[in-house]
C-alpha positions as CSV (number, residue, x, y, z in Angstrom):
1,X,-53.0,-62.5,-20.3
2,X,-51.9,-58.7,-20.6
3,X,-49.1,-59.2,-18.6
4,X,-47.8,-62.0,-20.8
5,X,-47.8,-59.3,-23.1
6,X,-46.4,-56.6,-21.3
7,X,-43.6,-59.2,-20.5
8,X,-42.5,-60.0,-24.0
9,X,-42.6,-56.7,-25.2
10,X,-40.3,-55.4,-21.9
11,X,-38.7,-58.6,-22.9
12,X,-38.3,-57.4,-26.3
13,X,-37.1,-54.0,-25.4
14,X,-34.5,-55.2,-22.5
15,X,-32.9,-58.1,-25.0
16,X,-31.8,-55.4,-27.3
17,X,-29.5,-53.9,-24.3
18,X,-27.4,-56.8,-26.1
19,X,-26.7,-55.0,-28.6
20,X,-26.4,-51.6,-26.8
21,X,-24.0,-53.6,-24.3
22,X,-21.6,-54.5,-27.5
23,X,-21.5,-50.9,-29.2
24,X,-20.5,-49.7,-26.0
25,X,-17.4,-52.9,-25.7
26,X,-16.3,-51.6,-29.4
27,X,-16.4,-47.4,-28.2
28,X,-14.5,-48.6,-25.1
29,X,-12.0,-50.7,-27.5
30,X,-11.4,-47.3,-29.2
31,X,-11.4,-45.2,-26.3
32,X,-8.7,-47.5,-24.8
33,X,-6.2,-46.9,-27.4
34,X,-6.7,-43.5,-28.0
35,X,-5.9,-43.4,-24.4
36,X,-2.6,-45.6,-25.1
37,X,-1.4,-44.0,-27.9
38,X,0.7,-40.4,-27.7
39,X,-1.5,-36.9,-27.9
40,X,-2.9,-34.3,-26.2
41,X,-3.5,-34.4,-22.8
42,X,-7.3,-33.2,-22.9
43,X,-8.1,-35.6,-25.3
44,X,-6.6,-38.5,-23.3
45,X,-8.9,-37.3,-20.1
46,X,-11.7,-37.1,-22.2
47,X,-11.3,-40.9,-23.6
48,X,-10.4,-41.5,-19.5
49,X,-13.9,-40.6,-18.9
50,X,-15.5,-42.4,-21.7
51,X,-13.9,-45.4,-20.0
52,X,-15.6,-44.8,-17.2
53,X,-19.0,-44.3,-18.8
54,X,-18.2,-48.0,-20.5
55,X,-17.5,-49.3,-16.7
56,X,-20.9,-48.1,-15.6
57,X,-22.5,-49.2,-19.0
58,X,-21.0,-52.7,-18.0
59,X,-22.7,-52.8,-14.9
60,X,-26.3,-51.5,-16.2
61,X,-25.8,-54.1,-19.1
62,X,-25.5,-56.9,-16.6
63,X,-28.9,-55.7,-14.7
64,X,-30.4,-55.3,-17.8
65,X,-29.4,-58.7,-18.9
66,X,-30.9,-60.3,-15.7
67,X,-34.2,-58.7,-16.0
68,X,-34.4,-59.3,-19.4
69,X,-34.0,-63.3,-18.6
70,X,-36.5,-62.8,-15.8
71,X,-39.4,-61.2,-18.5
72,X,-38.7,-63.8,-20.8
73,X,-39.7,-66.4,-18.1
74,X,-42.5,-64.4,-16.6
75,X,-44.2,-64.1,-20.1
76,X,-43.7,-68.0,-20.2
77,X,-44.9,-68.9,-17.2
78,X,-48.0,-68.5,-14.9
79,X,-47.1,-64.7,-13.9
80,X,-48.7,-64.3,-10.3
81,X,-46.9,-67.6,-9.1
82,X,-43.5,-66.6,-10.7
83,X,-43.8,-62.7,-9.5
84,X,-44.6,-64.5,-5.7
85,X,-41.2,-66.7,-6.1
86,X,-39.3,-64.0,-7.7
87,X,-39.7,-62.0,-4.5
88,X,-39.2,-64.7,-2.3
89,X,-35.5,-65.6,-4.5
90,X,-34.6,-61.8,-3.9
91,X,-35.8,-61.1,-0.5
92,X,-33.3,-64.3,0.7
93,X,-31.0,-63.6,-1.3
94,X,-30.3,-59.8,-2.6
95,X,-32.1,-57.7,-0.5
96,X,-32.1,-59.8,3.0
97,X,-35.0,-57.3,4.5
98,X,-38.7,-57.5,3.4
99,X,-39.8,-55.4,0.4
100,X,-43.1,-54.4,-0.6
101,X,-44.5,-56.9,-3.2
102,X,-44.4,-55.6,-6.5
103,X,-47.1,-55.5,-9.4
104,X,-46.2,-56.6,-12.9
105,X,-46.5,-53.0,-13.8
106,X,-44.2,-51.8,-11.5
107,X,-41.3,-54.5,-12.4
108,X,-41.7,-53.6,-16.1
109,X,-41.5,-49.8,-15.6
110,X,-38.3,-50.6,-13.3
111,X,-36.1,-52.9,-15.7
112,X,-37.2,-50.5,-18.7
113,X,-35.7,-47.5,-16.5
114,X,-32.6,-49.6,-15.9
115,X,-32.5,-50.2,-20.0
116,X,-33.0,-46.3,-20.2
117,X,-29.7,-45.3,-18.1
118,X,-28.3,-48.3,-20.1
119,X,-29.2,-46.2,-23.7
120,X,-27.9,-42.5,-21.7
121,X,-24.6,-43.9,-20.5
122,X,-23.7,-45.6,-24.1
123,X,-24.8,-42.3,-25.8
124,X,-22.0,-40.1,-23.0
125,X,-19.6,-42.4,-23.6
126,X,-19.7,-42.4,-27.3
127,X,-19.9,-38.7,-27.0
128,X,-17.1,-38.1,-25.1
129,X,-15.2,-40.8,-27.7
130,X,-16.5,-38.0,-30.5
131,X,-15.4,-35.2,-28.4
132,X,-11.8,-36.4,-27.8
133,X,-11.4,-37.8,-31.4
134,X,-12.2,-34.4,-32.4
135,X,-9.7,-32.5,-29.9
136,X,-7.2,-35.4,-31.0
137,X,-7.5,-34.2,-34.4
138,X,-7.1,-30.6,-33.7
139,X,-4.0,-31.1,-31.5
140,X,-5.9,-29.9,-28.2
């Protein structure tokens, strides 16, 4: 019964990389015509590498996205025989060498540390969006 409820609130916590996901598709919009459009060279490297805080962010969204779907069944279903066939799924499939079994505990603070990095690399790339608006404004 805890874990149920440690799953739906990681659940909780790793469905809003949705919206984290989408906030970083709009900066990278931006970001990708300030690097088309004429103006200072700085200022294009600097959107450059907001793209490529945006490609990362892609990535970590997608990870998050799966283990989000994977809480929302675990706090569904019976938890010790789901965790059991989880690891089975991954060990034949992703990881093709034997992993230690992990607790519940240990799977929840992993996909929330993915959703972490998630929040960071949004937050860099909208600052380096900021900082290259900024040095487009001042002509640098």
């Amino acid at each position: 019964m805890a874990f149920e409820i440690e799953a739906r609130l990681t659940y909780s916590f790793l469905d809003s990389g949705r919206i984290i996901a989408r906030a970083a598709n709009v900066a990278a919009l931006i970001a990708g015509a300030g690097l088309l459009l004429p103006g200072p060279s700085l200022s294009r490297w600097i959107f450059a590498a907001s793209l490529l805080c945006w490609m990362a962010g892609c990535w970590l969204a997608m990870r998050v996205a799966v283990d989000a779907s994977l809480f929302r069944v675990l706090a569904d279903g019976d938890t010790e025989a789901a965790g059991k066939e989880l690891d089975a799924l991954l060990t034949s499939v992703v990881f093709r060498h034997r992993q230690k079994a992990l607790t519940p505990g240990d799977r929840s603070r992993r996909s929330l540390r993915l959703w972490r990095t998630q929040i960071t690399t949004c937050a860099a790339e909208l600052a380096f969006l900021f900082a290259a608006e900024i040095l487009r404004l001042w002509s640098i």
